[in-house]
N, C-alpha and C positions, 0 to 999 in steps of 0.2 A: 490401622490400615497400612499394607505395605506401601514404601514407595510409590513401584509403577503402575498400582493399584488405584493411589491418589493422583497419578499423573495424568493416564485413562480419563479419571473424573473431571481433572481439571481443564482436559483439550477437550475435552466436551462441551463442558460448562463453555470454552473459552469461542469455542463454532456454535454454540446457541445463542447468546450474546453477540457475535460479531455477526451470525447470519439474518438475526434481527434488525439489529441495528444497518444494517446494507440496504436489506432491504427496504428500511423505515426509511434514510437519507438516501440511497440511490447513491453507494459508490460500493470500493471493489471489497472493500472489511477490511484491506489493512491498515487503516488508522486506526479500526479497533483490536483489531487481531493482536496486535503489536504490545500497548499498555497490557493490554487484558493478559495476557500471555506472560509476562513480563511482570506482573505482579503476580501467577499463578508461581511459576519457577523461580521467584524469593519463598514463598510458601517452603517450595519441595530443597531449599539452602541450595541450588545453584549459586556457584561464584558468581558474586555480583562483578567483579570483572567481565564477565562475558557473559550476562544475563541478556544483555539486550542483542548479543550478538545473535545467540537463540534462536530471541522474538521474532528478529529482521529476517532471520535465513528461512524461518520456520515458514514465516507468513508469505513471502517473495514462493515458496515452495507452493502453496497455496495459491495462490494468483494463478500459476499455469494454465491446471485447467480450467478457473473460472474464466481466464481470457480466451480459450479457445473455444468453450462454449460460448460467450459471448459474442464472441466476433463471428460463430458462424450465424449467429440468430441474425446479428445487425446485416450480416450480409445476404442474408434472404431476401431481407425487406430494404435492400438496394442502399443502404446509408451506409456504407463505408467506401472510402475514397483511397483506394491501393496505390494509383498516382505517389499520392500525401508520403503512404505506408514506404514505398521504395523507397521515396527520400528521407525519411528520416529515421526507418528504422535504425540503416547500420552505425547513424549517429547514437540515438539513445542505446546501443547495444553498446558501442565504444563506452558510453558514461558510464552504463549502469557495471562493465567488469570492472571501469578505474574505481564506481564508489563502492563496491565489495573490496575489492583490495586496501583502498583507504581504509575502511569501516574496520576491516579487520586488525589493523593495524591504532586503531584507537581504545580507549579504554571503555566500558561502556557506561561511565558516566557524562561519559564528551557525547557516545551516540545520540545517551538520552535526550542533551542537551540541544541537539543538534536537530533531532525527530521534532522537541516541543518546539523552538524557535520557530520550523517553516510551519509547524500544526498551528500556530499562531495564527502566521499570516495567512494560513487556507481560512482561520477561523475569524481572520480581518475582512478577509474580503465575501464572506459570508455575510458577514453582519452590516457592512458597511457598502461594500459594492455588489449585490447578489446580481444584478445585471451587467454583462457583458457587451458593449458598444464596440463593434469595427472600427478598427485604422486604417484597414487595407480591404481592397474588393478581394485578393487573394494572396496569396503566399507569396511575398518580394524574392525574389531573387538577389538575395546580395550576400556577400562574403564572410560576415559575419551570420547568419542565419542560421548554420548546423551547431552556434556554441547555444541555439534553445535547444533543439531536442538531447544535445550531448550534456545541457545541467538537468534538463529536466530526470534522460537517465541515473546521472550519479546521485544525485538526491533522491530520488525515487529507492534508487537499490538500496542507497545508507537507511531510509526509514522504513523500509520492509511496504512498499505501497507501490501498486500498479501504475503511480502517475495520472490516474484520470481527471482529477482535480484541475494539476497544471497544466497537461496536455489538451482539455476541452477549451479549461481559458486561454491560451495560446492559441488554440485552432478557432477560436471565435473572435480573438482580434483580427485576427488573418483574413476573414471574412467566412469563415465557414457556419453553413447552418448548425445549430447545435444540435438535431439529430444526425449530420454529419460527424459532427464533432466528436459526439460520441462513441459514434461506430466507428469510428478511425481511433477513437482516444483506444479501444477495448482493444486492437489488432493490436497495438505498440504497447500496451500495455506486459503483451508476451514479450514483446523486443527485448523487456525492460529484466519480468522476473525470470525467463530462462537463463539467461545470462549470472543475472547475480545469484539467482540460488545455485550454480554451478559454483561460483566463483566463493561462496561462503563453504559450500562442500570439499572445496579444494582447500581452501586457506586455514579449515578448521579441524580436517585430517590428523597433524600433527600435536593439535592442542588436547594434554592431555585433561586439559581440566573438562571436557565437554561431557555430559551427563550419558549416563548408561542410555541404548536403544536412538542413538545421534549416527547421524552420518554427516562427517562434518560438525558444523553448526546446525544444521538442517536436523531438527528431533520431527524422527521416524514415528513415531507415536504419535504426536502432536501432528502430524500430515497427514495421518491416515483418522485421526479423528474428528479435525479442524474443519475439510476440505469439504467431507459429506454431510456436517449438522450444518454447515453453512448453505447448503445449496438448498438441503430439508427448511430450516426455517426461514429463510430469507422472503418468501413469498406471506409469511406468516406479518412480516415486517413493512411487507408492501402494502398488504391490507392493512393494518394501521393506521399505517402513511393518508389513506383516505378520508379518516378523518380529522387530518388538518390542512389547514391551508397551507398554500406552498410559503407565504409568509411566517407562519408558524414553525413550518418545520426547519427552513434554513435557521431560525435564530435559535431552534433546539440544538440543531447542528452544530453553528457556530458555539452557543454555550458549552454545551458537547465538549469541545476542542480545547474551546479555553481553561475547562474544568481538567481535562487528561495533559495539558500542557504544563500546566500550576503543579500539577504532583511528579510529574516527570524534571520539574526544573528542582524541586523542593527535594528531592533525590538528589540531582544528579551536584548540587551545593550544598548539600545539606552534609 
């Protein structure tokens, strides 16, 4: 089978998997998109130097339109709070170009490492704290307050993920309802991947090692395949989802995490 033959098949496979899986847990796919992806392009002998750099750009590419579609459904149905959106967007925009530029500037067995560590701790607090308890009736006003949305950017962008995770739990300590939370998580969540899949398309330009049919880092293939089996099946994975408890499914989840975490560290030392 030729290469971009097997490549086709593989962003396939790699948006039937991720759109399942979003759908089954209820996030944006790029905690899956990313492994998934990122074992497909060891397959196809991508430099593992810049295998994950790829995954990250590929998937942040991805996210776009899912966050635009999303945020306009939540905005129908009144649950996004743009207040929120003005202030922190052009924070997590700031984070998310410095973690492209960082990311790019690392190897990508540091990214790996760096993706499993925080999938960790998503997959800690999954398991261990699935409930979300207020600090605050609302969003403090204090000086230190824009370096949340501006980590949540640059980590989001280094791990190729919309952020929804940290920016719901963040927006529910605050006091926000979690169908606010959400609906504001999905707006910022564009803040997050417009930015950085520029910022990987720029920085990945000169590198020649990046695989035929790239822009950038950003594989053109892998976006135009990823983007629409994930929106086709993701509803496939919702239904699913209905038949388990919401107990069951977070601790598949968290499993999930810790399972892609272990292989991703087992690389990136190995």
């Amino acid at each position: 089978m030729p290469d971009w033959l097997f490549l086709i098949a593989a962003m396939l496979a790699t948006g039937l998997v991720a759109g399942v899986l979003a759908g089954l847990f209820g996030i944006g796919g790029g905690v899956v998109i990313v492994p998934v992806l990122e074992a497909a392009l060891g397959f196809l002998g991508v430099d593992p130097a810049i295998r994950m750099h790829v995954a990250v750009a590929t998937s942040l590419a991805t996210i776009v339109p899912t966050s635009i579609s999303s945020s306009l459904a939540h905005h129908r149905r009144q649950s996004l709070d743009i207040g929120i959106v003005k202030r922190w967007a052009p924070f997590m925009l700031i984070g998310a170009v410095l973690g492209a530029l960082l990311a790019a500037e690392l190897h990508s067995r540091a990214l790996a490492l760096i993706f499993a560590i925080i999938a960790l701790l998503i997959a800690a607090k999954m398991l261990f704290f699935p409930v979300v308890r207020s600090v605050t009736r609302d969003l403090p006003r204090t000086f230190w307050l824009p370096l949340i949305p501006t980590s949540i950017g640059a980590f989001s962008a280094m791990m190729g993920i919309g952020g929804g995770v940290m920016s719901v739990t963040a927006l529910s300590l605050f006091g926000q309802s979690i169908h606010r939370a959400v609906g504001t998580g999905a707006l910022l969540g564009l803040a997050i991947a417009l930015p950085g899949t520029l910022g990987f398309i720029v920085t990945g330009l000169a590198d020649s090692r990046v695989p035929t049919g790239n822009l950038g880092y950003v594989s053109l293939i892998g976006f135009a395949c990823i983007a629409p089996m994930t929106v086709l099946t993701a509803p496939l994975g919702a239904r699913i989802a209905h038949a388990f408890s919401e107990k069951k499914l977070t601790l598949i989840f968290g499993v999930f995490l810790v399972f892609v975490s272990a292989r991703l560290i087992l690389r990136a030392l190995g």
